[in-house]
C-alpha positions in Angstrom: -11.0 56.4 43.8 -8.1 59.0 42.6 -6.1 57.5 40.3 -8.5 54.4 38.9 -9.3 54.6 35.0 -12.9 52.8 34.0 -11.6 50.9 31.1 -15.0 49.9 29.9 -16.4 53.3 29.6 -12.8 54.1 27.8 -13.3 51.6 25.5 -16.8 53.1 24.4 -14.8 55.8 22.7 -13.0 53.6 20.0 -11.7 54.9 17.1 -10.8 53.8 13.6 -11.0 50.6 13.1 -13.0 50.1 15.6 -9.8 50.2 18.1 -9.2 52.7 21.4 -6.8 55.5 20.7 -5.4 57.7 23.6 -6.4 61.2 22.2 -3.6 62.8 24.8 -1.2 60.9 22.8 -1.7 61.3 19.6 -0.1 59.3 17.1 2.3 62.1 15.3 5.4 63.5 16.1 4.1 65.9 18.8 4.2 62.5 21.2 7.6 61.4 20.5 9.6 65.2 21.1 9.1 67.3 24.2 9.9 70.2 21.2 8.6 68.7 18.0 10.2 71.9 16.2 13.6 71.4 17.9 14.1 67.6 18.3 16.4 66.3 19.5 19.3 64.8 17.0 18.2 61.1 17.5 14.6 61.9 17.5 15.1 64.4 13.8 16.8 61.6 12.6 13.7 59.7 13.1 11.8 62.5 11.6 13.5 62.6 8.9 13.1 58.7 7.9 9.7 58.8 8.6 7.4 57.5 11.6 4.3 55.3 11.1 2.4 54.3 13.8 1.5 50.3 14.0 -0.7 48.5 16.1 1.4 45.7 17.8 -1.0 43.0 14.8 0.4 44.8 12.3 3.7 43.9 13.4 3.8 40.3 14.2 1.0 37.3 13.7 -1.2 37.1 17.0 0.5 39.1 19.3 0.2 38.8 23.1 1.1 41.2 25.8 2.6 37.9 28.0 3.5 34.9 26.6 5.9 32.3 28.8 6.4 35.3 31.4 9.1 37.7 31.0 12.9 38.2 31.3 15.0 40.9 31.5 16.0 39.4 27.5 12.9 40.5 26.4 13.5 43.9 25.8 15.4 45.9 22.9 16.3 49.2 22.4 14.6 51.1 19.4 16.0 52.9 16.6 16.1 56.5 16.9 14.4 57.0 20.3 16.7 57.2 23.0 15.2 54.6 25.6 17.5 53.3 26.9 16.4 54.5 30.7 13.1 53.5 30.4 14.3 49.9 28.6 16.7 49.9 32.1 13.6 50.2 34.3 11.9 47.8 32.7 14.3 45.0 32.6 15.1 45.2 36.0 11.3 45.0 37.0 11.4 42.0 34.8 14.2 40.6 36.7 13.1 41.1 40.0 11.3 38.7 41.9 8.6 39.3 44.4 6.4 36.8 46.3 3.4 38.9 46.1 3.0 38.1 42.5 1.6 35.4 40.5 4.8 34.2 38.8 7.3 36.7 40.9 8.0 39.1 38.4 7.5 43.1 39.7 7.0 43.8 35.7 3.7 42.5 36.1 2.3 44.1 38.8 2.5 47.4 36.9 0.1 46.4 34.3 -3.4 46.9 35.7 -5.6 46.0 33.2 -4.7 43.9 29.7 -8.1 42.4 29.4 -8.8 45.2 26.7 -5.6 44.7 24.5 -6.9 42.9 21.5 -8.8 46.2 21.4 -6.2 48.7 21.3 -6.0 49.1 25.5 -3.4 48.2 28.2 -4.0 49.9 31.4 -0.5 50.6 33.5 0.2 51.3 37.1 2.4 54.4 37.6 3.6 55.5 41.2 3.8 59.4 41.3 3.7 61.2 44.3 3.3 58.5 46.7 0.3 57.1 44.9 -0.2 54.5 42.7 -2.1 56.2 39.2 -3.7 54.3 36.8 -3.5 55.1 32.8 -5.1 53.6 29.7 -2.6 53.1 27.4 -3.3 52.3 23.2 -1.4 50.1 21.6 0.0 52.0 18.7 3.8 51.6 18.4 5.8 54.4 16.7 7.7 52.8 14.1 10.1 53.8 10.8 8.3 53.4 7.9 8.7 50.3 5.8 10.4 48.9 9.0 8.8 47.0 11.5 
């Protein structure tokens, strides 16, 4: 069907470490600038500190997608990348309730697949167009070095 991702043949295409990495977002610069050569101020700044990209283990002790649902509290604004209106998005799905899902949460219904996480995968639901689209997601989190 247009717009569905097969996760399990995705997943056959690990890389280091034996974890899935999104090769049409690689883990550089070029992914976090529309213009890599011209950045933005925020986003040189960022540059100019240094990026590393973590997976989300690296970062905390058993990390979880979910853990005791979600609330619009759960979110924070990075340093450097201006994300605020994504962040925005996201907390009011987290806040909104619907009856159509498992604990009311909208957040939730965007997430597609998380079976795969613990190996580098989320799948996420995007609605472009008028249809819903389906994208594998890795896990790597642009970070500033010696920061987590």
């Amino acid at each position: 069907r247009p717009g569905e991702v097969d996760f399990q043949a995705l997943m056959n295409s690990r890389g280091r470490d034996n974890l899935w990495e999104d090769r049409d977002f690689p883990a550089d610069n070029s992914s976090l600038s529309i213009n890599p050569e011209r950045p933005s101020p925020s986003i040189a700044l960022l540059f100019r500190a240094g990026v590393e990209w973590k997976r989300p283990h690296e970062i905390a002790k058993n990390p979880e997608l979910f853990t005791n649902g979600i609330s619009a509290d759960d979110f924070q604004m990075g340093h450097g990348i201006d994300d605020s209106y994504f962040l925005a998005s996201c907390t009011t799905l987290a806040s909104y309730t619907d009856a159509t899902t498992s604990d009311g949460k909208m957040l939730f219904r965007l997430f597609c697949s998380e079976q795969y996480f613990k190996e580098g995968m989320v799948g996420i639901r995007f609605f472009k167009n008028g249809q819903w689209i389906h994208v594998a997601v890795d896990t790597r989190i642009p970070c500033i070095q010696n920061k987590s």
